[in-house]
One Martini backbone bead per residue (centre of mass of N, CA, C, O) as a GRO file, in nm:
protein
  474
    1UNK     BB    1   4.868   2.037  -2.146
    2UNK     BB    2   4.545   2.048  -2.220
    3UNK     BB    3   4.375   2.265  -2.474
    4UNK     BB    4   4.040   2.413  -2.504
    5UNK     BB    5   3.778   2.497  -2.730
    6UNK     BB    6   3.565   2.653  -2.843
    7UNK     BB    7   3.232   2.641  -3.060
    8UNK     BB    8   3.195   2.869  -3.326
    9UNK     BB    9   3.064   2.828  -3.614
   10UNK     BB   10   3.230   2.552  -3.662
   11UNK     BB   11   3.474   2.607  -3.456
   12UNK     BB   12   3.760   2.664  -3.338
   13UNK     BB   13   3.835   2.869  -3.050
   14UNK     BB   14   3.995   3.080  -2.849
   15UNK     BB   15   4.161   3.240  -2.570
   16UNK     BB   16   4.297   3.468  -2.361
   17UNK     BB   17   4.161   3.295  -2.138
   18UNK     BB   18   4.201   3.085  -1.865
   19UNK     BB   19   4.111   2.751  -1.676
   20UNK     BB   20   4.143   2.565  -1.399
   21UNK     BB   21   4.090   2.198  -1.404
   22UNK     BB   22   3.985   1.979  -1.164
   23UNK     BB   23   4.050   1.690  -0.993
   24UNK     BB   24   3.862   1.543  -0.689
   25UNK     BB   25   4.041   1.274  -0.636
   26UNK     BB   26   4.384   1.509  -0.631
   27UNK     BB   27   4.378   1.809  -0.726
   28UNK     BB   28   4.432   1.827  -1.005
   29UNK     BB   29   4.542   1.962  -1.320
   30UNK     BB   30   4.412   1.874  -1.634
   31UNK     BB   31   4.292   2.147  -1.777
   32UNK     BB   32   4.233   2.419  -1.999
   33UNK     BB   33   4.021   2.643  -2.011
   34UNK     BB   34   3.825   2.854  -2.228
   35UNK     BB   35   3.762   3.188  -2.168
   36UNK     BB   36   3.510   3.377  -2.218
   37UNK     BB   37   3.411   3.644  -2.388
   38UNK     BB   38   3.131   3.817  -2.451
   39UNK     BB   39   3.234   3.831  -2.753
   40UNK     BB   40   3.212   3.541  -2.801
   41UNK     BB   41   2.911   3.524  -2.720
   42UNK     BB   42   2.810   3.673  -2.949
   43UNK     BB   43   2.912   3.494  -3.173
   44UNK     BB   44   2.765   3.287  -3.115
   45UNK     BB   45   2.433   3.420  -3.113
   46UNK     BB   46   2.463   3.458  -3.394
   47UNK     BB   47   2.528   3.213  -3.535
   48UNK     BB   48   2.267   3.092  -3.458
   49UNK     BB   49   2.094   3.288  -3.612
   50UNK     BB   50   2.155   3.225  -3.863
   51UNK     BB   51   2.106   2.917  -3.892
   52UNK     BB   52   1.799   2.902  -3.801
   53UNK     BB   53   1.627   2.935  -4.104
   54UNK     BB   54   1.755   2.644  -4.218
   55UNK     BB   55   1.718   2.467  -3.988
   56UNK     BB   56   1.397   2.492  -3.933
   57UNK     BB   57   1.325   2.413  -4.250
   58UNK     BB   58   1.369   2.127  -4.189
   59UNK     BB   59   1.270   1.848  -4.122
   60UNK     BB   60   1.238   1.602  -3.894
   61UNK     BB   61   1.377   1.387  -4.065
   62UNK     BB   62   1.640   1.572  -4.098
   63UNK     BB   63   1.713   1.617  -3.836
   64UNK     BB   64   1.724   1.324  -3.739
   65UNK     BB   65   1.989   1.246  -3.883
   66UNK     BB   66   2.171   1.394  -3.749
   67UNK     BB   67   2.137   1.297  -3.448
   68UNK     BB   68   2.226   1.053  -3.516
   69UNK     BB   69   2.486   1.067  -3.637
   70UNK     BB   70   2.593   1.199  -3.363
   71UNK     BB   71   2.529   0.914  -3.176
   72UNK     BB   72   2.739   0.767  -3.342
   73UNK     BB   73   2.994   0.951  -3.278
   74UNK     BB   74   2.966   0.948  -2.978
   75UNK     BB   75   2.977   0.606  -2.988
   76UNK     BB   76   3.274   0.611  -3.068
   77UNK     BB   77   3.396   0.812  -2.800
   78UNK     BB   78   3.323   0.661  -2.535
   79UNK     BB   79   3.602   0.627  -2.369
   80UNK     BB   80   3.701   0.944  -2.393
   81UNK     BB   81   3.414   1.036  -2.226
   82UNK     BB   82   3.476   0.893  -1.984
   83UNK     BB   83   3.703   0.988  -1.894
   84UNK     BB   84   3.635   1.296  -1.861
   85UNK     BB   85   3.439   1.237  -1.654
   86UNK     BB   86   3.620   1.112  -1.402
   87UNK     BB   87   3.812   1.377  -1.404
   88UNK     BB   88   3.579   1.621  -1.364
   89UNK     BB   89   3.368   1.472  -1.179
   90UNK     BB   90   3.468   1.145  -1.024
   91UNK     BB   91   3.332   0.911  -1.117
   92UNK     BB   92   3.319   0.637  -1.213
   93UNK     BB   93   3.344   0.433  -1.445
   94UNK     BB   94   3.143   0.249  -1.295
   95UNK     BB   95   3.071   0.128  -1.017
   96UNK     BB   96   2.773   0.160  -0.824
   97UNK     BB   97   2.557  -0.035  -1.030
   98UNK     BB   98   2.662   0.073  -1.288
   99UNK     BB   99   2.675   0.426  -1.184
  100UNK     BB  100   2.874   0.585  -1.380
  101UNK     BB  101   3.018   0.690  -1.674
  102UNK     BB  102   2.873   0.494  -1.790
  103UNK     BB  103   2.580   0.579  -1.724
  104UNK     BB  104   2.626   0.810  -1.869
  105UNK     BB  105   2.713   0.711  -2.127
  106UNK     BB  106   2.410   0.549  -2.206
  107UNK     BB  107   2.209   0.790  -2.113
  108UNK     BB  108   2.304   0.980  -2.373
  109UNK     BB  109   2.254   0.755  -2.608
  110UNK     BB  110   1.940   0.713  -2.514
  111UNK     BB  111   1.864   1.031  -2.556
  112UNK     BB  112   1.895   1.088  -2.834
  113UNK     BB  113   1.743   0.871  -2.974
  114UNK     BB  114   1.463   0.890  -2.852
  115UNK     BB  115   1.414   1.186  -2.905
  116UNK     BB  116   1.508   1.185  -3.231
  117UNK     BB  117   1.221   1.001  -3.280
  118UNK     BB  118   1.086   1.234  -3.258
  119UNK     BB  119   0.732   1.449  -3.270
  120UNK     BB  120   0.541   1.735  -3.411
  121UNK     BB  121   0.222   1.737  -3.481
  122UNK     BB  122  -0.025   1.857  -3.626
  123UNK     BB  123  -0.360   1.971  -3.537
  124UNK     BB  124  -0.692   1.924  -3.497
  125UNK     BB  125  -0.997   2.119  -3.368
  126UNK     BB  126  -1.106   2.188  -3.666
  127UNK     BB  127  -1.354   2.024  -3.916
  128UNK     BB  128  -1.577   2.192  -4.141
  129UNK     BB  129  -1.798   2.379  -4.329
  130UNK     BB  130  -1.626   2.639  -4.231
  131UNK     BB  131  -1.369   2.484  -4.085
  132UNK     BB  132  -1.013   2.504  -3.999
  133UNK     BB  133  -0.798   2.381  -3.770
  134UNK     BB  134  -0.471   2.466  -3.627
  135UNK     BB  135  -0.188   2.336  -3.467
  136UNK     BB  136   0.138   2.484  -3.470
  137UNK     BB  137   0.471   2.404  -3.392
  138UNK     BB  138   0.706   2.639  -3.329
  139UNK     BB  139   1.028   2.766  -3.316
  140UNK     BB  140   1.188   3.010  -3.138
  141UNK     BB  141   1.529   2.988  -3.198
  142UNK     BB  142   1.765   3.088  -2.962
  143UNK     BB  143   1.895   2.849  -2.733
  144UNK     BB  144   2.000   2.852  -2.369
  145UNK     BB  145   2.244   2.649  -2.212
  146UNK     BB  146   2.278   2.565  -1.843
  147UNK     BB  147   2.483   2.381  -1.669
  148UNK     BB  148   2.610   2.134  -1.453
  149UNK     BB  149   2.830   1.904  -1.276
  150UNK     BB  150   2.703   1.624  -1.243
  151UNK     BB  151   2.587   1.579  -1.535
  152UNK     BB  152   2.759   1.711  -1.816
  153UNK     BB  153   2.633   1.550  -2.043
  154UNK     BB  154   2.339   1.451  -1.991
  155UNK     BB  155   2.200   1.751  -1.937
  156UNK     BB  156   2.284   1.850  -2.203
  157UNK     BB  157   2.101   1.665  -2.375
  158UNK     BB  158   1.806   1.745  -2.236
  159UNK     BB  159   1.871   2.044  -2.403
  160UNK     BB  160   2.001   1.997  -2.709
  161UNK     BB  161   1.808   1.826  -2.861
  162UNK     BB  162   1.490   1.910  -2.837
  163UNK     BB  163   1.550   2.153  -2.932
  164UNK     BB  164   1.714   2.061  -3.228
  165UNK     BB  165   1.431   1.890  -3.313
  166UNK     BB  166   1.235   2.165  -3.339
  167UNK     BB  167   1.453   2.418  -3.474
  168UNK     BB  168   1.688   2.503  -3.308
  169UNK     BB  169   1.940   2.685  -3.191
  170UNK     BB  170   2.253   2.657  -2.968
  171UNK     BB  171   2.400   2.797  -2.671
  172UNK     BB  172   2.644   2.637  -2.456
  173UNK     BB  173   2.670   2.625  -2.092
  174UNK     BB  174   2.858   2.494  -1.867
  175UNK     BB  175   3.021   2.421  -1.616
  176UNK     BB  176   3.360   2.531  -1.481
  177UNK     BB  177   3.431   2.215  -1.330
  178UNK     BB  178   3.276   2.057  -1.645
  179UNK     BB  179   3.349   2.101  -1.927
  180UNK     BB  180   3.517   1.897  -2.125
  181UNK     BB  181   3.299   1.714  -2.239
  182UNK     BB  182   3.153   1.920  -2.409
  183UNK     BB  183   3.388   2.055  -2.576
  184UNK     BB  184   3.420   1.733  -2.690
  185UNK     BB  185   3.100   1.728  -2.768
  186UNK     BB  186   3.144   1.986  -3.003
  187UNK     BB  187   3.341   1.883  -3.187
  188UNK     BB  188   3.194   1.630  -3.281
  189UNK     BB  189   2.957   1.805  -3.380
  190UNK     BB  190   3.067   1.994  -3.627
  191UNK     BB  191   3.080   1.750  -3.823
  192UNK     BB  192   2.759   1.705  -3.823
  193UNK     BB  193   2.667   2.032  -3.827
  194UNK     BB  194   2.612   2.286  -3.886
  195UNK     BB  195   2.688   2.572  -3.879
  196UNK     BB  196   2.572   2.721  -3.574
  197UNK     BB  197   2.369   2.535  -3.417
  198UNK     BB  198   2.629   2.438  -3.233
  199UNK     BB  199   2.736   2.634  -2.915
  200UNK     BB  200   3.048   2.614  -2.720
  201UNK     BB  201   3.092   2.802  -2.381
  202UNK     BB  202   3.323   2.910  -2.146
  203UNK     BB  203   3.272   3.016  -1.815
  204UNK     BB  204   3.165   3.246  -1.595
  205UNK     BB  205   2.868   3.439  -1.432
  206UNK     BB  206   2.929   3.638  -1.694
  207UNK     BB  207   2.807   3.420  -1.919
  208UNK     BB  208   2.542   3.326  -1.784
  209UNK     BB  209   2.419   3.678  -1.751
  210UNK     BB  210   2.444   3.741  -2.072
  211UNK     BB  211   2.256   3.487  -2.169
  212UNK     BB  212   2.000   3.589  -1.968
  213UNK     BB  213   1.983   3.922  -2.134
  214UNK     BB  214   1.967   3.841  -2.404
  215UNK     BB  215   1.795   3.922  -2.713
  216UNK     BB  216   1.895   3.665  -2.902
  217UNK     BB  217   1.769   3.462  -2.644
  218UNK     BB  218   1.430   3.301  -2.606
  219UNK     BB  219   1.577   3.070  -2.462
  220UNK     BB  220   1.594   2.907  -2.103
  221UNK     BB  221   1.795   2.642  -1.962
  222UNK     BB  222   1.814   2.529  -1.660
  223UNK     BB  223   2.026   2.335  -1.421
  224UNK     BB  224   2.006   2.391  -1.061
  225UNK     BB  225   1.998   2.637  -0.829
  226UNK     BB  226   1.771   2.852  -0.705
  227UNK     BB  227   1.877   3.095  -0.688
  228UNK     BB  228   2.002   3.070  -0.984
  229UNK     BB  229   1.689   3.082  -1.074
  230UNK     BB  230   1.605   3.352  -0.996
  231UNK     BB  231   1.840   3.536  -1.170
  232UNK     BB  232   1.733   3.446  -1.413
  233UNK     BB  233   1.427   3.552  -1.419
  234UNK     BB  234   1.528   3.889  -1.382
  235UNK     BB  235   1.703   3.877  -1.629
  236UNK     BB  236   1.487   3.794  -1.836
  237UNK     BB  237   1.217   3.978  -1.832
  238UNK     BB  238   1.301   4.198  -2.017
  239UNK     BB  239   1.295   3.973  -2.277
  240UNK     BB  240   1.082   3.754  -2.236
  241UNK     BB  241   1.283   3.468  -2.157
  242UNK     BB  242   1.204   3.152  -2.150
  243UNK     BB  243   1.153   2.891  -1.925
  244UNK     BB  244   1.351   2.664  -1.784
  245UNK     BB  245   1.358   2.516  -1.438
  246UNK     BB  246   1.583   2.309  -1.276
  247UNK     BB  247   1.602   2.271  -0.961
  248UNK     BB  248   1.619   2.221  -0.635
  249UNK     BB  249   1.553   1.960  -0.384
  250UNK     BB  250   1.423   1.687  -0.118
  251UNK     BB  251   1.355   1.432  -0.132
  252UNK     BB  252   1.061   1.226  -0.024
  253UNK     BB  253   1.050   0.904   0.150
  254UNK     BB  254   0.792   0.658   0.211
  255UNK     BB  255   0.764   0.413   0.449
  256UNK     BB  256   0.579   0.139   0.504
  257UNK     BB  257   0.473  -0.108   0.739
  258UNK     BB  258   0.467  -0.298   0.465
  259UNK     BB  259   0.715  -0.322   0.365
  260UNK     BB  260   0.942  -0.472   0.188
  261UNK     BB  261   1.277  -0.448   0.267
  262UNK     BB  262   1.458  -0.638   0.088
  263UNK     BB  263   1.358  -0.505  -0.147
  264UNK     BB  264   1.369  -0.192  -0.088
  265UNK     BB  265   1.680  -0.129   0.035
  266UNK     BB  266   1.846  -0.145  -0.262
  267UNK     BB  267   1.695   0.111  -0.391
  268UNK     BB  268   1.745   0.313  -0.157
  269UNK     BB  269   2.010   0.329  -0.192
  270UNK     BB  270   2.072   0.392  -0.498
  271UNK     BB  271   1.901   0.649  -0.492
  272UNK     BB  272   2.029   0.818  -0.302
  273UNK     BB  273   2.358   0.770  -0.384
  274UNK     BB  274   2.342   0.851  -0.694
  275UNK     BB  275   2.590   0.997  -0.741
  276UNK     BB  276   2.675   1.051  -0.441
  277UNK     BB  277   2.432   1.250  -0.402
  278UNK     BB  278   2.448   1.359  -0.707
  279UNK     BB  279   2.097   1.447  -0.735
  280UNK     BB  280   1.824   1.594  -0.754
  281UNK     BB  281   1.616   1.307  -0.744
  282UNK     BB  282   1.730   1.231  -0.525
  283UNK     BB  283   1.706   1.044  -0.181
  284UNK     BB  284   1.706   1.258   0.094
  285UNK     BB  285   1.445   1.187   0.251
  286UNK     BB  286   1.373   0.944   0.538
  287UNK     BB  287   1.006   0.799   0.654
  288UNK     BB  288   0.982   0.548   0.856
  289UNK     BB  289   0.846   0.350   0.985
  290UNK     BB  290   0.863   0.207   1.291
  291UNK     BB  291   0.804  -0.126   1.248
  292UNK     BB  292   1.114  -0.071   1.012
  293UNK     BB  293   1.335   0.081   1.099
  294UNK     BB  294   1.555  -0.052   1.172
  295UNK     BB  295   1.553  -0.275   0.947
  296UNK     BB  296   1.662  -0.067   0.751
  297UNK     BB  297   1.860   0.012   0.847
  298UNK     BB  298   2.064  -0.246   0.862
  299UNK     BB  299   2.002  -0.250   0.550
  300UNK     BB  300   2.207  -0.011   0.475
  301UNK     BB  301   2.448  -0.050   0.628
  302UNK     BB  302   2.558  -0.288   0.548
  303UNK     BB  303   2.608  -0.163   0.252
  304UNK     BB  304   2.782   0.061   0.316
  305UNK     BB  305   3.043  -0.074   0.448
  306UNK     BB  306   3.045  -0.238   0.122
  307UNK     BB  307   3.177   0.060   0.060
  308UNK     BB  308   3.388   0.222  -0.182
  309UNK     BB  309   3.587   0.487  -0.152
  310UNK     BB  310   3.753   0.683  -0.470
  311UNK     BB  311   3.911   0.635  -0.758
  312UNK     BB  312   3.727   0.607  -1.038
  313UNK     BB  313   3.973   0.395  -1.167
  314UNK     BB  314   3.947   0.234  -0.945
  315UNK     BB  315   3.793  -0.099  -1.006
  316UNK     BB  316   3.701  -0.077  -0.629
  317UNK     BB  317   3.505   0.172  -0.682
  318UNK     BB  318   3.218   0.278  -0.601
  319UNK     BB  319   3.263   0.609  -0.505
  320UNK     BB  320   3.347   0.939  -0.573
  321UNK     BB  321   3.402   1.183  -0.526
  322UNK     BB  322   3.317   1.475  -0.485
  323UNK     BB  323   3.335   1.776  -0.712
  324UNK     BB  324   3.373   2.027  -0.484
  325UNK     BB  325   3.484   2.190  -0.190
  326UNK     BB  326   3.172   2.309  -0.139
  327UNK     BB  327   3.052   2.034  -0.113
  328UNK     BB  328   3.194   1.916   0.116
  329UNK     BB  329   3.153   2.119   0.302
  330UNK     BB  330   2.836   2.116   0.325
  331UNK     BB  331   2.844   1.826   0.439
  332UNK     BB  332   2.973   1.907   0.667
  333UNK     BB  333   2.818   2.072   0.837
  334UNK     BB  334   2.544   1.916   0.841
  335UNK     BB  335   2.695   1.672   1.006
  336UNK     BB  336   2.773   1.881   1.257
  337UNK     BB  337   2.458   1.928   1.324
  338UNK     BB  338   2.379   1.673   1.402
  339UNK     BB  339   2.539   1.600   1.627
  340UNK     BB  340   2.432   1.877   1.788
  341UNK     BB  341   2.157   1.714   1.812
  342UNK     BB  342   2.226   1.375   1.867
  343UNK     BB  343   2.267   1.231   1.625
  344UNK     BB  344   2.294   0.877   1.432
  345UNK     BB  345   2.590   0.742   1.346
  346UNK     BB  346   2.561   0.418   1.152
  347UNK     BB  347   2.774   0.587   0.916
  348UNK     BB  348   3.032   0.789   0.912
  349UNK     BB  349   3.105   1.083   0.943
  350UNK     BB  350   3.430   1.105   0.802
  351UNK     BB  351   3.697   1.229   0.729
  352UNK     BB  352   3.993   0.977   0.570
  353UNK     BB  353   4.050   1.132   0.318
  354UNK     BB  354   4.260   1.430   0.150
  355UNK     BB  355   4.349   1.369  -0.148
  356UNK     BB  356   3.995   1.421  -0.198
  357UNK     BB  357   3.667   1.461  -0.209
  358UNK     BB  358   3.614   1.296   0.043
  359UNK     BB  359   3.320   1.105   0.133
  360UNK     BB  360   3.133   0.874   0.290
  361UNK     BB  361   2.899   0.665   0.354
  362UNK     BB  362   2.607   0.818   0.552
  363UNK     BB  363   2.401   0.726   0.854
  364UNK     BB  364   2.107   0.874   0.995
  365UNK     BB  365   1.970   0.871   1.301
  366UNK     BB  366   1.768   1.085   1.516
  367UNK     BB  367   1.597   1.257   1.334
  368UNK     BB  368   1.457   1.578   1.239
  369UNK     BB  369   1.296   1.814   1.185
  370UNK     BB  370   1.485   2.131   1.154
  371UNK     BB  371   1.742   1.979   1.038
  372UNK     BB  372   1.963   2.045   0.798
  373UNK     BB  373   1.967   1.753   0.694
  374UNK     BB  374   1.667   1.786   0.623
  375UNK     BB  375   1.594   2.099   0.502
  376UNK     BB  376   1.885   2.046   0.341
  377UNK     BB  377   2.031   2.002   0.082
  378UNK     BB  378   2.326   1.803   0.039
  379UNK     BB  379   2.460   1.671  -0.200
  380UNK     BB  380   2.534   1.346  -0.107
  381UNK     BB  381   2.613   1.080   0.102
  382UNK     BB  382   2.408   1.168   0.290
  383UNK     BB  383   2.132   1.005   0.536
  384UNK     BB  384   1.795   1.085   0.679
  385UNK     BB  385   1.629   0.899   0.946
  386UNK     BB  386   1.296   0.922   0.972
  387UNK     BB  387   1.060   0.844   1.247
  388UNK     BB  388   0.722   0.716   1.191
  389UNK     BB  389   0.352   0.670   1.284
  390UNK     BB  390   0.197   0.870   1.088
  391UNK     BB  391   0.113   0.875   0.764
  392UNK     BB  392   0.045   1.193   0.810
  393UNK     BB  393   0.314   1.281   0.945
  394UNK     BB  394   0.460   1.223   0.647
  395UNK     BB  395   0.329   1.416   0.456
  396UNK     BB  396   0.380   1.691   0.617
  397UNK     BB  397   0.683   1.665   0.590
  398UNK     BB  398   0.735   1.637   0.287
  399UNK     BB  399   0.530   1.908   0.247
  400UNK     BB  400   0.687   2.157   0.399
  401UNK     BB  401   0.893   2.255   0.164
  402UNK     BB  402   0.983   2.439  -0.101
  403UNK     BB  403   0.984   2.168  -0.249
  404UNK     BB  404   0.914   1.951  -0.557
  405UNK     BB  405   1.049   1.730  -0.742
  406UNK     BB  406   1.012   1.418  -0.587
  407UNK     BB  407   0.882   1.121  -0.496
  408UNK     BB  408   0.829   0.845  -0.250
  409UNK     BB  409   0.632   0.522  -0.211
  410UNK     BB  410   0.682   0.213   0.027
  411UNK     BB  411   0.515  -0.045  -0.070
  412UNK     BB  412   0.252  -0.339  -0.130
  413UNK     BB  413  -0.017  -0.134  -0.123
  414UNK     BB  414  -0.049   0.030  -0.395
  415UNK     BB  415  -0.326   0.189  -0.326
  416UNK     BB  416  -0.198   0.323  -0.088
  417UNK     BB  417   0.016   0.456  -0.217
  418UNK     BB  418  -0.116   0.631  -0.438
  419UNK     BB  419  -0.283   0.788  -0.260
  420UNK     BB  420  -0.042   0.951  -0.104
  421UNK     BB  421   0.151   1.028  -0.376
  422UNK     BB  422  -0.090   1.229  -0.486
  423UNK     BB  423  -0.049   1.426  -0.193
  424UNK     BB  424   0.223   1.502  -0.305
  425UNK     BB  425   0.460   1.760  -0.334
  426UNK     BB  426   0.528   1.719  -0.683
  427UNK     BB  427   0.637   1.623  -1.007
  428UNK     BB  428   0.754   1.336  -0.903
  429UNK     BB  429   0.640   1.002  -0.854
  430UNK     BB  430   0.712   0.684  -0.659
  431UNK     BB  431   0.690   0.386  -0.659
  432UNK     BB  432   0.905   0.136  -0.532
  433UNK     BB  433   1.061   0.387  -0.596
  434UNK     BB  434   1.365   0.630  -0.761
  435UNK     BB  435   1.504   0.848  -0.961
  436UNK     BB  436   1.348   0.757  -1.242
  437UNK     BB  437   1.428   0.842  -1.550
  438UNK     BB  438   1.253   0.884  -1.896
  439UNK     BB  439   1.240   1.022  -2.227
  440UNK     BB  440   0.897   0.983  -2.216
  441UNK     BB  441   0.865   1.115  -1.902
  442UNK     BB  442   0.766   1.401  -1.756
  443UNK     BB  443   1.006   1.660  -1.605
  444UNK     BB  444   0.978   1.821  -1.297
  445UNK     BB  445   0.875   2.105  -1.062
  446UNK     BB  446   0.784   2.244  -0.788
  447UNK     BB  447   0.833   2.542  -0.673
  448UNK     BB  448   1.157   2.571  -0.577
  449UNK     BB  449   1.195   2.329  -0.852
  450UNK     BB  450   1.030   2.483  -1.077
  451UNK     BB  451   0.985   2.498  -1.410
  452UNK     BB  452   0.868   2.287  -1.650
  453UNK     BB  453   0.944   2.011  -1.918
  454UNK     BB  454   1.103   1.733  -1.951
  455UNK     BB  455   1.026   1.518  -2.184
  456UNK     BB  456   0.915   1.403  -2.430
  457UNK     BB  457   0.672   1.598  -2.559
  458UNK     BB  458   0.652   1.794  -2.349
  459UNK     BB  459   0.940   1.878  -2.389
  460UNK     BB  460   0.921   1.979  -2.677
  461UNK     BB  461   0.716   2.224  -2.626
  462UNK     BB  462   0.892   2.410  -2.471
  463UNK     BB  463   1.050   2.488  -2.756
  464UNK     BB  464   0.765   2.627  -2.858
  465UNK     BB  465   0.471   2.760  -3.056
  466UNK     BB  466   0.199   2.898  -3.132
  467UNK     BB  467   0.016   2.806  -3.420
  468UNK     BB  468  -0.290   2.923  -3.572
  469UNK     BB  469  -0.473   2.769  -3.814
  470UNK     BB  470  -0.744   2.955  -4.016
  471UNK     BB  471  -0.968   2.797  -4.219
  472UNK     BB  472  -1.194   2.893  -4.475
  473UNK     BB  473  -1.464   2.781  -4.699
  474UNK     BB  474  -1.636   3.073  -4.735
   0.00000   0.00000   0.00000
């Protein structure tokens, strides 16, 4: 059975204790990981600190040679890390609509090269006869990354890239269920960049709460679930380390009585279901007006009865198991809340293999506000179709719950849809679709959905400090 290591200041570290990374397509252990010892973690932050002003010093062209060519290392190994994603994540290697690993690391490729093509010019705010001001952006320090299992090398990048190319060194911690993906790259990384810049450790909540209090880790990134959201907040308190924070979600789409079904239907299967509907910014709550709510529900159920769900390597499974026995745990009590409120399973809606976490496409109507499956995350396979006569009581319903992170609004009516998306609460809204993210456009979320904001410019900001120079001409 294969052992991977820490890395720690560009070496390959090992450690005195490890655990076992489970497949969750047929639950066997594929791989020991090192679990590290908080002074191991003391060492990683060590070295992020020490090469830091190296790091930081070169120019952002300088910087950017190094990520390309990182870039390039790390898409000689795409075989390599696709199948480790499959292996510890699940997704198939390709799935449906090429949404599997293969989706990945191609999101992955894609989000480093855009990213590292970005710049942060210093501005100029006055410039006359008495004074030139400007406002220049600086590096933070030592930036701490904690990512989850759901996409772990892709939500990787879009923590590690633009710290590091803002001038930052990084301590990077996967989460326990998916680390393999990320310390194989790691491994790649350490032969393109300087010793020290990016360092990456693996353990339990014991490692994530020692980094998130630690004095020398000026900035904490994190993705996950609100609750370790708000104990990251307290933990960070004492050093006033800055945070980014993208929490869980609750994605409320509103389909309008124009809306087109035939084109719209496919779209809301695609973004309900991305990554087995393990994905933050998925379409979690769908609102259909009463007027198209068959018609919708019965092109969704087509879709689903024609997808197999099964092992991600299997060349005709369209999505796989979720990723670990307390996520499939949690979709089955939501559904099993439903069926005792009398909701309608349109599909799905039952286990029937158990060789590894498996749960169906399963579409509910007869839902509404107040079940357990509309109220809470489910982050799964299963969607609550709500149906409304009022698109007030629509509005309503969507901006009801305490998060805030994506939502959208599908309709013909353009103007109409705007006018709705506005009064959205949530960080992203989409007009006929949904759950779409790329590199030049900031998301995050608003409420119990996290604070601060990835990608773009404004998401390299996150990463920096303003340092205003005063110049006076006499």
């Amino acid at each position: 059975m294969r052992e991977f290591n820490l890395i720690i200041n560009g070496n390959s570290v090992g450690t005195a204790d490890y655990f076992d990374v489970i497949n969750p397509a047929d639950k066997s252990i594929i791989a020991r990981c090192p679990k590290a010892s908080v002074e191991q973690l003391n060492d990683a932050v060590a070295a992020a600190k020490t090469a830091f002003p190296a790091w930081s010093a070169l120019t952002y062209e300088q910087r950017r040679d190094h990520l390309m060519q990182l870039a390039d290392a790390v898409e000689d190994h795409g075989e390599e890390l696709m199948t480790l994603l499959t292996k510890e994540q699940g997704k198939p290697t390709k799935g449906f609509a090429d949404l599997g690993a293969g989706f990945e690391f191609g999101g992955t490729l894609a989000w480093i090269r855009a990213t590292a093509s970005m710049d942060l010019e210093p501005e100029t705010i006055q410039d006359n006869d008495i004074a030139r001001i400007e406002l220049h952006r600086k590096p933070l320090g030592v930036v701490g990354s904690i990512t989850p299992w759901n996409y772990p090398l892709l939500i990787g990048i879009w923590h590690i890239i633009p710290a590091l190319l803002t001038g930052n060194t990084v301590v990077m911690k996967p989460s326990e269920m998916t680390p393999l993906t990320v310390l194989r790259f790691g491994e790649i990384a350490k032969a393109i960049l300087p010793d020290g810049v990016l360092n990456v450790v693996t353990g339990e909540g014991d490692i994530g709460a020692a980094m998130t209090s630690h004095k020398d880790i000026q900035k904490i990134v994190f993705t996950g679930s609100t609750p370790t959201g708000k104990a990251i907040m307290k933990s960070a308190a004492d050093n006033l380390t800055r945070l980014t924070l993208e929490l869980g979600g609750n994605d409320a789409g509103i389909v309008l009585a124009d809306a087109d079904i035939a084109a719209c239907a496919p779209k809301i299967f695609a973004t309900s279901f991305i990554n087995n509907g393990q994905t933050c910014a998925a379409l979690k709550r769908l609102y259909v007006h009463e007027s198209v709510h068959d018609e919708l529900c019965e092109a969704l159920t087509n879709m689903a009865k024609s997808m197999k769900t099964g092992n991600g390597f299997d060349e005709d499974t369209d999505f796989g198991p979720l990723q670990n026995q307390k996520q499939l745990d949690i979709v089955k009590a939501l559904a099993e809340d439903a069926k005792d409120r009398g909701a309608n399973f349109l599909c799905g809606g039952e286990v029937t293999d158990e060789s590894g976490y498996f749960y169906p496409i399963t579409l509910v109507s007869n839902i509404n506000d107040g079940a357990r499956l509309v109220d809470e995350e489910q982050f799964g396979p299963i969607l609550p179709i709500i149906k409304f006569s009022d698109v007030e009581e629509a509005i309503a319903s969507a901006n009801r719950l305490q998060v805030g992170l994506g939502g959208s609004v599908w309709s013909q009516d353009i103007k109409e849809a705007q006018s709705i998306a506005s009064r959205l609460e949530c960080g992203t809204v989409w007009i006929n679709n949904h759950a779409m993210v790329q590199p030049d456009a900031p998301f995050g979320g608003v409420k119990d959905s996290g604070f601060g904001v990835e990608f773009g410019e404004a998401g390299l900001k996150e990463f920096t400090f303003i340092q205003t120079v005063q110049i006076f001409k006499s």
